[in-house]
C-alpha positions in Angstrom: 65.0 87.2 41.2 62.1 87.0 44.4 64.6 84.3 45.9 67.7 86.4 45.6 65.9 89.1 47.3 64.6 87.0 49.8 68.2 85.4 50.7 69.5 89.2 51.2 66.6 90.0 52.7 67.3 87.0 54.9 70.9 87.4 55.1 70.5 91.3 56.4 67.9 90.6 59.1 70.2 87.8 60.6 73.4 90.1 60.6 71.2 92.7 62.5 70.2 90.1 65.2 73.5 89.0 65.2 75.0 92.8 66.1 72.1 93.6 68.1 73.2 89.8 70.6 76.8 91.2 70.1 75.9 94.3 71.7 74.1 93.2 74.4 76.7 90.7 75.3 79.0 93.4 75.2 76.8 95.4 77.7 76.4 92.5 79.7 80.6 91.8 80.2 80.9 95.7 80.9 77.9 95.4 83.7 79.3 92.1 85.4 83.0 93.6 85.4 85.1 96.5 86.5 88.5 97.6 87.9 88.5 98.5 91.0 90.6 101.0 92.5 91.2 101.5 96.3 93.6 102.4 98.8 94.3 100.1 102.2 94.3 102.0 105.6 94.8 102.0 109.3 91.4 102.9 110.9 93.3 104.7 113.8 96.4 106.2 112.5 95.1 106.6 109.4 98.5 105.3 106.9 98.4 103.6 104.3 99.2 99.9 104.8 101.9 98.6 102.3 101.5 94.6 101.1 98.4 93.9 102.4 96.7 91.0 101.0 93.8 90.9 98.6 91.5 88.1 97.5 87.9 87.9 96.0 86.0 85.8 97.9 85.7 81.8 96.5 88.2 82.3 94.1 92.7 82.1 93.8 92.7 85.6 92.2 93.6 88.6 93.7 96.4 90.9 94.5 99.2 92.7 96.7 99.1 96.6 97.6 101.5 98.9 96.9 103.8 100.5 99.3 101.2 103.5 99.2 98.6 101.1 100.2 97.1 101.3 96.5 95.6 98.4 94.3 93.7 98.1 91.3 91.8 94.9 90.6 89.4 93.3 87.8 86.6 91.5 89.5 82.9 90.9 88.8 80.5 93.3 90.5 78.6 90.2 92.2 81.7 89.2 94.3 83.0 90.6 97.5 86.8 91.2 98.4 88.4 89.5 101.3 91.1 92.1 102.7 94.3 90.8 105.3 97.2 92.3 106.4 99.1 91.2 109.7 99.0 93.2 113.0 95.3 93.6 111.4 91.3 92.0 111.8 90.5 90.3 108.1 87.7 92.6 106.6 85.2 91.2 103.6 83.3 94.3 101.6 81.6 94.9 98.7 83.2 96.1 95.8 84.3 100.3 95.5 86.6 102.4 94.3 87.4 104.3 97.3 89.7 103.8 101.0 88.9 100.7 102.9 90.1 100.6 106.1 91.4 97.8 108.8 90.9 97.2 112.4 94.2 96.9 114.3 94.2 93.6 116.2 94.4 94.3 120.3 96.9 91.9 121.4 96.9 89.8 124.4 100.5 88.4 125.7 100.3 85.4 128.0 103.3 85.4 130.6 106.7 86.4 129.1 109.8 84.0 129.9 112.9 86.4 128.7 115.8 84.2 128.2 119.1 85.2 126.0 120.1 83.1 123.2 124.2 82.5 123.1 124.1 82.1 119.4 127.6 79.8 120.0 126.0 76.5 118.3 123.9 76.1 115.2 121.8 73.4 113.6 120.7 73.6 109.8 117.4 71.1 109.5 115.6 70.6 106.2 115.9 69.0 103.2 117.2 69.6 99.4 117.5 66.8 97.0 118.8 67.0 93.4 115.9 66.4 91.4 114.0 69.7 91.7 111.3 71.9 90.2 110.6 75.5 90.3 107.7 77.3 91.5 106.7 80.6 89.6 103.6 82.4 90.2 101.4 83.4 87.2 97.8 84.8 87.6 96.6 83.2 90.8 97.4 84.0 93.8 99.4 81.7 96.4 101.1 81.5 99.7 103.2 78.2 99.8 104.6 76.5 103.4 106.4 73.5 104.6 105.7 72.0 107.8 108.7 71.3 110.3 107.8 68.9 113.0 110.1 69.3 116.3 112.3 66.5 117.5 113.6 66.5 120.9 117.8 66.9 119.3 116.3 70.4 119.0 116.0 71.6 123.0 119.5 72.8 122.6 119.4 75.0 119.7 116.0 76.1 120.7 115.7 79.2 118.7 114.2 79.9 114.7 117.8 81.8 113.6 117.4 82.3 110.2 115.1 80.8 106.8 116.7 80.0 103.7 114.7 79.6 100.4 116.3 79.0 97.2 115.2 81.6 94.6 115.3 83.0 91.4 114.5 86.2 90.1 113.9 87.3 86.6 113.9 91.5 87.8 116.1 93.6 90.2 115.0 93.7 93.8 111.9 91.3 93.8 110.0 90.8 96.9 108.2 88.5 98.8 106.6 88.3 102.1 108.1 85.5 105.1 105.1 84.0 106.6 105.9 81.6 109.8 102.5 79.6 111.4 101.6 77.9 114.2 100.2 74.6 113.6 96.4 74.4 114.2 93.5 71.5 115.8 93.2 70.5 112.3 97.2 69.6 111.5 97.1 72.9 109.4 98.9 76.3 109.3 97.0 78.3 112.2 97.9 81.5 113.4 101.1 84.1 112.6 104.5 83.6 114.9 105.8 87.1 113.3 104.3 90.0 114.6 104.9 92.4 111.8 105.8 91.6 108.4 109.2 90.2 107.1 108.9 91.2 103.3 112.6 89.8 101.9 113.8 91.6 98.8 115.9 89.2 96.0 118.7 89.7 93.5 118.3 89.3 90.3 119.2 85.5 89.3 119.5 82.7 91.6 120.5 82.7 95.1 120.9 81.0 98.1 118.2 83.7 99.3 119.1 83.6 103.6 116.8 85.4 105.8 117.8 86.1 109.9 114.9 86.4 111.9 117.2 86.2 115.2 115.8 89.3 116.3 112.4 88.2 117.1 113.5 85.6 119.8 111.2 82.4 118.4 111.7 79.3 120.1 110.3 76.4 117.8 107.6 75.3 119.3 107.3 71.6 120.4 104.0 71.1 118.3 106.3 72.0 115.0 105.4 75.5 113.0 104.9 76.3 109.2 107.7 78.2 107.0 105.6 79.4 103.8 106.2 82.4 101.0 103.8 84.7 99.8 103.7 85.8 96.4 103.4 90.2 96.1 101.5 91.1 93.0 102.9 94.3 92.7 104.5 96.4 89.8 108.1 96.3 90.6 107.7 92.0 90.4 106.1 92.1 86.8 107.6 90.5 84.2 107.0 88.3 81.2 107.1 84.8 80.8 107.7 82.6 77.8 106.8 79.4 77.0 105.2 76.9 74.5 102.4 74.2 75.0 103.2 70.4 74.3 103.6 69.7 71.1 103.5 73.4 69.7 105.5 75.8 68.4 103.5 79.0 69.4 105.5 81.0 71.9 102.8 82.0 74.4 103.5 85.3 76.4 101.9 86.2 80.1 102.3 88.4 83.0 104.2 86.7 85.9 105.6 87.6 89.1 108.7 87.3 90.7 110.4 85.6 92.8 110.4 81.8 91.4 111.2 79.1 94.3 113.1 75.7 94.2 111.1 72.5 95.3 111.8 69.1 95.6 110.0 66.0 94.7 109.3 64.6 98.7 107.2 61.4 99.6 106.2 63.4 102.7 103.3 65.6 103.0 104.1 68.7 104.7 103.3 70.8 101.9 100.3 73.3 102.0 99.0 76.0 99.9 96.7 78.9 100.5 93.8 78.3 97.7 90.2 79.6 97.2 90.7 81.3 101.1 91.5 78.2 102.7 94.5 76.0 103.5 94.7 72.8 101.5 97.5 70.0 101.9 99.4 69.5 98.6 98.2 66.4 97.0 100.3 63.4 95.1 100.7 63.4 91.6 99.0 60.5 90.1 100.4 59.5 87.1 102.2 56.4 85.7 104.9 58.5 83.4 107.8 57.1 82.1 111.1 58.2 80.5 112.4 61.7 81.9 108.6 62.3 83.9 109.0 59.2 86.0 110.4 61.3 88.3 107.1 63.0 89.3 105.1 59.7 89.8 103.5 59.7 93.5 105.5 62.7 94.8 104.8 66.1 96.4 106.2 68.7 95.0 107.3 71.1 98.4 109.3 74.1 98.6 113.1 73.6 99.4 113.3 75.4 102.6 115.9 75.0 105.1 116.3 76.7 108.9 119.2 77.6 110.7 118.3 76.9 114.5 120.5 78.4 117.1 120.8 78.1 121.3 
């Protein structure tokens, strides 16, 4: 009878410790974590700045704001956010639930050449192939480009006409932001050709998704320039994706965003991505598969972007 009481005596003492580590653990996740709310503004004008980019500092997660210039984030209370937008300075702060706001960028033009395009020929240069792979964009965050490298056949149809991705969406009127780059000391994407944001909206479904930029008068510049997508993680691009590990039958459900993008499999690496904060090239894929995933063995996968170049 003494050991019986012991054991529950025992048994009781350890659940206690046990609820009593629970709920400091639990303490502990709600004092390391919180949503943040915020809203994104001009310092001068003082409006709201739609799409700006947002990031926590050292790590792919972040998100998009809303046309209102709203966000709402889960991040640890140690880290910082890292806060860009184009036309504007990039601005790291501490985490707070109230207005942030950005500097505009004062902008210094070198020497204008104007010179009219005729628009009467036209040169379509990048490649497709027929073995391809979609992009979609789950949790993390990403901005994907392809490098084009200029070729003297190019002088006569000078200008950067129009970019065509391939896309497809899973919602009506999806959106994503056009980012062009100059190329950089250090071979990588440098510093914005636009200078104000091309945010492209897409159809539900797949499309031939065709962008003109015309209007802004780029001439490809003879050191070659960067066509990349940025994902928007905003409301309107939520949906759900469906899928099932290897050799499971558990149907798996998560919060994605659209648009998805066609790639191809290259041999060439051109491909970049915008990960932890900094560029990185897009490495091989090392395997030695076989069957139906030979295909991917020593390839790159790179979006399938094409441009339409005009004189």
């Amino acid at each position: 009878v003494m050991t019986e009481r012991l054991r529950i005596f025992l048994d009781k003492r350890r659940e206690m410790k046990e609820k009593k580590l629970w709920l400091v653990m639990l303490l502990m996740s709600f004092c390391v974590s919180a949503q943040v709310k915020g809203v994104i503004k001009d310092s001068i004008l003082g409006k709201p700045i739609p799409y700006a980019t947002i990031f926590i500092e050292n790590e792919n997660t972040g998100t998009t704001t809303e046309i209102d210039g709203s966000f709402t984030l889960d991040v640890k209370e140690d880290k910082k956010l890292i806060i860009s937008a184009l036309g504007y300075h990039v601005k790291k702060t501490a985490i707070n639930n109230e207005t942030i706001f950005l500097k505009p960028k004062i902008i210094e033009l070198n020497e204008v050449v104007i010179e009219k395009s005729k628009n009467n020929k036209q040169l379509e240069i990048g490649k497709t192939n027929t073995t391809k792979v979609r992009h979609r964009s789950g949790e993390e965050s990403w901005i994907n480009s392809k490098y084009f490298q200029y070729d003297t056949i190019y002088k006569n149809t000078k200008f950067i006409s129009k970019i065509i991705f391939f896309t497809k969406s899973e919602v009506k009127n999806s959106k994503f932001k056009l980012r062009l780059y100059n190329i950089n000391k250090e071979g990588f994407p440098g510093s914005d050709m636009l200078s104000e944001d091309v945010i492209v909206t897409v159809k539900k479904g797949n499309h031939k998704t065709i962008i003109d930029i015309s209007s802004h008068h780029i001439v490809f510049p003879k050191t070659g320039f960067f066509v990349g997508y940025e994902i928007l993680k905003i409301e309107s691009n939520k949906y759900d994706f469906k899928y099932s590990e290897l050799n499971s039958t558990k149907t798996i459900t998560k919060v994605y965003f659209a648009p998805s993008f066609e790639c191809n499999l290259s041999d060439e690496e051109n491909t970049f991505i915008f990960y932890n904060g900094k560029w990185q090239k897009r490495m091989r894929i090392h395997n030695n598969e076989t069957g139906s995933l030979k295909k991917f063995n020593n390839k790159i996968i790179e979006p399938s972007i094409r441009v339409i170049l005009t004189n």
